[in-house]
DRENGUBA-649222 format. One record per residue (C-alpha): residue number from 1; x, z, y. Coordinates in steps of 0.5 Angstrom, whole numbers, always signed. Layout:
<atoms>
NUM;X;Z;Y
...
</atoms>
This chain:
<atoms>
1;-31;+194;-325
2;-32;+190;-319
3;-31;+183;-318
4;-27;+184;-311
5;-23;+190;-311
6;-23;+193;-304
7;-17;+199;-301
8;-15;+202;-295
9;-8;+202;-295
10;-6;+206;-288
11;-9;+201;-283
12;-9;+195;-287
13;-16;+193;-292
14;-13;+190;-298
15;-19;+184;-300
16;-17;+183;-309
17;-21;+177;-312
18;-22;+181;-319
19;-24;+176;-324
20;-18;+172;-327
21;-21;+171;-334
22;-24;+166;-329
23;-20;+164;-325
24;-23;+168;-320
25;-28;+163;-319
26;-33;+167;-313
27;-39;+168;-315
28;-45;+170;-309
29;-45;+177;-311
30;-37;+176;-310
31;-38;+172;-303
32;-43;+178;-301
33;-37;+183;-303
34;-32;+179;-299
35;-37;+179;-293
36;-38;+186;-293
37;-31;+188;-293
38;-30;+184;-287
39;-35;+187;-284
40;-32;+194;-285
41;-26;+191;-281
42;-29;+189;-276
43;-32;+197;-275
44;-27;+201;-277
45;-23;+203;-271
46;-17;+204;-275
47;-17;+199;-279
48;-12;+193;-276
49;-11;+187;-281
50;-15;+185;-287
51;-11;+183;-293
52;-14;+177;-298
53;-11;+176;-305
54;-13;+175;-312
55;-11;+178;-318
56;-9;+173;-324
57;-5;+167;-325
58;-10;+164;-319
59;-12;+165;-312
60;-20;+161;-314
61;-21;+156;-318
62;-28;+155;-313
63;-35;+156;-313
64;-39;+157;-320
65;-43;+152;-318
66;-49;+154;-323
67;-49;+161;-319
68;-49;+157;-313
69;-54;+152;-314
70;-61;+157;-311
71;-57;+157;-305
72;-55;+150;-304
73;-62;+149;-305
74;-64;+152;-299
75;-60;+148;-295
76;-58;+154;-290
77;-51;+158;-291
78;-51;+164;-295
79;-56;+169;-292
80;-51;+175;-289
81;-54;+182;-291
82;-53;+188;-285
83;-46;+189;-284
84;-43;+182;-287
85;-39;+178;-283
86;-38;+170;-287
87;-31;+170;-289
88;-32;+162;-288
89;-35;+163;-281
90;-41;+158;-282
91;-45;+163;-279
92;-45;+170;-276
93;-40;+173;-272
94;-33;+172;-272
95;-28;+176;-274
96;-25;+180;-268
97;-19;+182;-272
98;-14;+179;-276
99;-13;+177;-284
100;-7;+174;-288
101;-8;+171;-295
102;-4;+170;-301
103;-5;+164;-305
104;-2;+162;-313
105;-4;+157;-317
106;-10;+155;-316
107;-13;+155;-309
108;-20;+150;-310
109;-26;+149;-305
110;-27;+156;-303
111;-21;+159;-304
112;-19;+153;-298
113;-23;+155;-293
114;-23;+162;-293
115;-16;+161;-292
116;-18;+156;-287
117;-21;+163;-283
118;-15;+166;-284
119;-10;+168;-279
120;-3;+167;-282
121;-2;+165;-290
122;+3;+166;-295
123;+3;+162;-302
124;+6;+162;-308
125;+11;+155;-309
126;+7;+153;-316
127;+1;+154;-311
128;-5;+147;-311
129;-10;+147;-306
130;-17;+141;-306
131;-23;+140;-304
132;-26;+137;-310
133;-33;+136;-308
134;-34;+129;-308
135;-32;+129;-315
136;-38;+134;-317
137;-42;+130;-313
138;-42;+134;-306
139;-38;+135;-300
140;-34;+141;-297
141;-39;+146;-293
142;-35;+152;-292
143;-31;+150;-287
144;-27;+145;-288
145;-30;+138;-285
146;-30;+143;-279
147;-23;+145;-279
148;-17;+142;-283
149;-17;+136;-279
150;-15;+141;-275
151;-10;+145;-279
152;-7;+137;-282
153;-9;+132;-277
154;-15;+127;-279
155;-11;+122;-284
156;-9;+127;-287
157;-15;+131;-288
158;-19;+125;-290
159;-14;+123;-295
160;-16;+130;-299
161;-23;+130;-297
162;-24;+124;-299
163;-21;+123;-306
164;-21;+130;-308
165;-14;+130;-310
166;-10;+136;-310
167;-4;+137;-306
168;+2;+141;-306
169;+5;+149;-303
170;+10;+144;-301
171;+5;+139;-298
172;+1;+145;-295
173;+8;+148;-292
174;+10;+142;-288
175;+4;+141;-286
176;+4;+148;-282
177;-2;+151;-287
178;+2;+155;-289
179;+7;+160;-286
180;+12;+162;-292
181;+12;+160;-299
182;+15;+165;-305
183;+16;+166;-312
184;+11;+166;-316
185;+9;+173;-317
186;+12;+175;-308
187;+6;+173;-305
188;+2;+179;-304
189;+9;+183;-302
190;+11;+178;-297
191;+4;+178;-295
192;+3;+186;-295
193;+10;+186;-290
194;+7;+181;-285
195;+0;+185;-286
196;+5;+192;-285
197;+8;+188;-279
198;+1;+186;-275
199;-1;+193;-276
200;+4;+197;-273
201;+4;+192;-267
202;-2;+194;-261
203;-8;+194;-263
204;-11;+192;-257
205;-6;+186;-255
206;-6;+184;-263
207;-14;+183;-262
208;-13;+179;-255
209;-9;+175;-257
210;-13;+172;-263
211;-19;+173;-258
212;-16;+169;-254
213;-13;+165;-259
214;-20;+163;-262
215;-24;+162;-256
216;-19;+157;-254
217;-20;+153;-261
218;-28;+154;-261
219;-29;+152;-254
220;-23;+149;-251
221;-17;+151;-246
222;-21;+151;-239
223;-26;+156;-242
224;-20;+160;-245
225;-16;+161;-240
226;-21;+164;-234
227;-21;+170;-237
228;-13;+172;-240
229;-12;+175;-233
230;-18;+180;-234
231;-17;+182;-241
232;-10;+183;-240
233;-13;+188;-233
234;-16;+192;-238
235;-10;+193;-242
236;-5;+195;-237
237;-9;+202;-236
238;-9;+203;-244
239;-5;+209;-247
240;-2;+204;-252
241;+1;+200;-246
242;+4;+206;-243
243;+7;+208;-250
244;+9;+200;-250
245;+13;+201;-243
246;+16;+209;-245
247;+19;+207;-253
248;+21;+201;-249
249;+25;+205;-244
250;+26;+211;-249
251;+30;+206;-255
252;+24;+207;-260
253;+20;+205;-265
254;+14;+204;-261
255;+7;+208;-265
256;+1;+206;-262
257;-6;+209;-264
258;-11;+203;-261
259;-13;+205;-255
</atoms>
């Protein structure tokens, strides 16, 4: 049985951490699994939002460090084979299409900073996030030095980062870093109805707007702002504009088809 469940469900990739007898602690061949289905998301036409979500009582308990140690030891990320696209965006492209995770019980290291690449995040209300490195004698290098700061602010991540101590889905919730808490068991309901609202949206307004949500993150406002004008030019002629326009006037769900 493989350790990352991977389904097409309609237009939506489901993404399953599948070893819960360990806490779906990720393994590399598990980071590797993970990469390749972002990167089938990112091909496939028809595919418009991934789903990330663990199988078990825990989203991940972390790394298995021993099955990490080679990687470590080289000093370089992990080397992405062809098609995979880096689920902690350390190296590679990035995702161009948008991702919406469910989180329960443990949420350790990897498990955060894979959400921290995520796009909108669900948690169950038991859940507990940390990085814990310091207390294993490393630092977090997945992505969160880089971005929870962001999602936090300063203080707040350095508390965390700097102590490995654990917060809370409460704590995680007032902070913005997640969008919705639940009973434990609904995160992955609630976070397939966000996932199911994304995909039935325009495909090509939902990936410009992230586009241009991610270009303003990455490389500030003033280099973002000179191309919203001509990205939506391109969209005004498309048949999912059209269709936008007519089911506005018709009274009618919209059905768009990417294009």
């Amino acid at each position: 049985m493989s350790l990352v469940n991977v389904e097409k469900r309609g237009h939506i990739l489901l993404i399953g951490l599948n070893r819960p007898e360990k806490m779906n602690a990720l393994t590399v061949a598990m980071f590797h699994d993970i990469a390749a289905a972002y990167g089938r998301l990112q091909r496939e036409a028809d595919l418009r939002v991934g789903l990330l979500w663990a199988q078990g009582d825990h989203f991940t308990s972390g790394l298995e460090l021993n099955d990490w140690a080679e990687t470590f030891a080289t000093g370089q990320p992990p080397e992405l084979g062809e098609g995979e696209i880096d689920p902690f965006f350390i190296s590679g492209e990035p995702l161009r299409k948008p991702v919406v995770m469910a989180a329960q019980g443990y949420c350790y290291t990897c498990g955060v900073e894979m959400m921290l690449n995520t796009d909108v995040r669900i948690a169950a209300n038991n859940t507990r996030f940390g990085q814990l490195e310091v207390k294993r004698g490393l630092f977090a290098c997945g992505g969160a030095t880089l971005r929870l700061q962001q999602e936090i602010g300063w203080a707040n991540a350095q508390r965390y980062l700097l102590t490995g101590d654990v917060w809370t889905a409460q704590d995680a919730y007032r902070w913005g870093l997640v969008q919705e808490l639940v009973e434990p068991g609904a995160q992955f309901e609630k976070a397939l109805d966000i996932a199911e609202r994304i995909a039935n949206a325009a495909p090509l307004g939902v990936q410009g707007s992230l586009a241009s949500s991610k270009l303003a993150r990455l490389q500030g406002e003033v280099v973002a702002k000179t191309q919203l004008f001509s990205e939506i030019k391109s969209l005004m002629s498309s048949e999912d504009m059209q269709e936008g326009i007519a089911s506005f006037l018709e009274r009618r769900d919209a059905v768009f088809k990417g294009r």
